[in-house]
N, C-alpha and C positions, 0 to 999 in steps of 0.2 A: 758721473762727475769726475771720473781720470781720463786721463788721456791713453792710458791701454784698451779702453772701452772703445775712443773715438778710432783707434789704431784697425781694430778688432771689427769694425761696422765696412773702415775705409778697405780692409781686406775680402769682407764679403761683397766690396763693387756698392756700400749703400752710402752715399755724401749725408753730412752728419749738420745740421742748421746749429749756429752756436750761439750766443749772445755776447759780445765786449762790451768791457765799457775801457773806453778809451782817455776819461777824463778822470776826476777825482773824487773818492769818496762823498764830498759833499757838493758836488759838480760836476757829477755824470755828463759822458757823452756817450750812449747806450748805440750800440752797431750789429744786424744782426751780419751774418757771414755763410758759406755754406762751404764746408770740409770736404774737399774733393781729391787731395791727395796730401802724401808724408815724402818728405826724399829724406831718407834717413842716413845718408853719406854728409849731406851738407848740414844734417838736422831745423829741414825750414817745412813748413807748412803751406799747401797750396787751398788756395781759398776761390771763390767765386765770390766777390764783395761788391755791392750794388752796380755800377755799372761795370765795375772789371770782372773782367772775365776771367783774368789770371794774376790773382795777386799774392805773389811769394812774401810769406816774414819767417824770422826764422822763429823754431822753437820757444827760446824764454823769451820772447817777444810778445807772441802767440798766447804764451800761460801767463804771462804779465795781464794781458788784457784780457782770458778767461779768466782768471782768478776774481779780477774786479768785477766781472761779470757773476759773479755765486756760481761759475761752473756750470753754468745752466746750458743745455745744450738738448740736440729732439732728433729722435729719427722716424721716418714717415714711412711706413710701414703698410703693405696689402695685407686685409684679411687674411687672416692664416699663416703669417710668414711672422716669424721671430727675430728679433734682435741678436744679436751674435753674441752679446756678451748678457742674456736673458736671466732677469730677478723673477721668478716667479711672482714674491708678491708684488712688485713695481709693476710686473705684466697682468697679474689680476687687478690689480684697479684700472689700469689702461685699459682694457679687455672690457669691462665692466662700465667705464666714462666709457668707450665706443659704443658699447650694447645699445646706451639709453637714445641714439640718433641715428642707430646703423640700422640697415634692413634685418629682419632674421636671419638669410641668407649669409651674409658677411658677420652677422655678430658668429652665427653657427659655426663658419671657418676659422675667427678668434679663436674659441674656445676647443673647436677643434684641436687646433696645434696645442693650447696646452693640456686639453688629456691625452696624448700623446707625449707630448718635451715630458709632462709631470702626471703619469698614471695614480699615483699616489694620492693625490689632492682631492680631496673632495669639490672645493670648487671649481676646478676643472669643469666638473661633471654637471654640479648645479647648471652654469653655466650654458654649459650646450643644453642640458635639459633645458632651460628655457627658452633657448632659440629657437628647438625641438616645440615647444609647447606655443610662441609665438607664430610658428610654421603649422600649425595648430596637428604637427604631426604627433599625435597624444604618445602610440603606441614608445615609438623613438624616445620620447621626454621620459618616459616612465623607467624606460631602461638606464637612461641617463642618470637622473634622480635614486634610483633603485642602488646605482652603481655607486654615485655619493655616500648613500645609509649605509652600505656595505663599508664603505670607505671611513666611517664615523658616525657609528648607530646612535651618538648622543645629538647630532646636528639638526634640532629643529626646525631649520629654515626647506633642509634637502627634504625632511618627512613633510613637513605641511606642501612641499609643492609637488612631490609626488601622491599625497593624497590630492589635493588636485586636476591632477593629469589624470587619477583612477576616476574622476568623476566625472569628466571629459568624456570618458570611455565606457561611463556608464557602469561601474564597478563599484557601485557602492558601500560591498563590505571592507575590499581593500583597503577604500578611503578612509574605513570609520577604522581599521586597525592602525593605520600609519597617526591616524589624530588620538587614536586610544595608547599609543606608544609616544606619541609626546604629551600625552597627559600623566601618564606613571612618570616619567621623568621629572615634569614639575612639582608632580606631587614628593618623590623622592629626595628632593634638592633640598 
């Protein structure tokens, strides 16, 4: 929602879909656009606007009619590639809305990138773990999952899916340890 974001995407070469509204709060004229460049000497904004293909306005021009817009603005992104100016939690819901319609294959490269950008996170890791487990590659999902609980041993969504994956794998007792450690938990709360 700034325009350092949109700055930031147009430097990594990725054109940024925006929404104006060009009319009035109570009498929208809603326009979407596509941010293809900044000339920052003249401060104007280069757009691809439905049929033109090159439509210069300048800056407060441009934020006038983003503004009316809510700042709403998208960028369309390949499995596995990150947004340049990257919110982890904004990219785990995104990551997460893609999962539910993506192959395994492309959700697994989502989430790829971010246990990478964000080693730290557990969801990261859930994450590929279930791409890993959608790809019915058990072995994979369990290290993933594994790597989660490691990551925050209180997380009962990461332990119930890695016991899972241990059942998968025909691991029985693993399973019942990872469901017997989120049962101390509840009982402890």
């Amino acid at each position: 929602p700034d325009f350092d974001s949109i700055l930031a995407e147009l430097a990594g070469e990725r054109p940024v879909l925006v929404l104006h509204n060009y009319g009035l709060p109570f009498f929208p004229r809603w326009h979407y656009a596509v941010v293809v460049g900044y000339d920052a000497q003249k401060d104007q904004v280069v757009m691809r606007s439905g049929t033109t293909a090159r439509q210069v306005m300048g800056a407060r021009t441009f934020m006038r009619a983003w503004d009316n817009g809510d700042r709403w603005a998208l960028v369309l992104l390949k499995p596995g590639e990150l947004p340049a100016s990257a919110d982890a939690n904004r990219y785990f819901e995104a990551a997460a809305a893609f999962e539910r319609s993506a192959t395994p294959e492309d959700a697994k490269a989502a989430f790829a990138a971010t246990a990478t950008r964000w080693p730290d996170q557990p969801v990261a890791w859930i994450g590929r773990g279930t791409a890993e487990y959608r790809r019915k590659a058990f072995q994979s999902a369990v290290r993933d999952y594994s790597t989660a609980v490691r990551l925050d041993a209180t997380h009962v969504g990461a332990r119930n899916n890695l016991a899972m994956a241990y059942l998968e794998l025909g691991c029985a007792s693993q399973a019942r340890e990872q469901l017997q450690a989120i049962e101390s938990a509840v009982l402890s709360e």
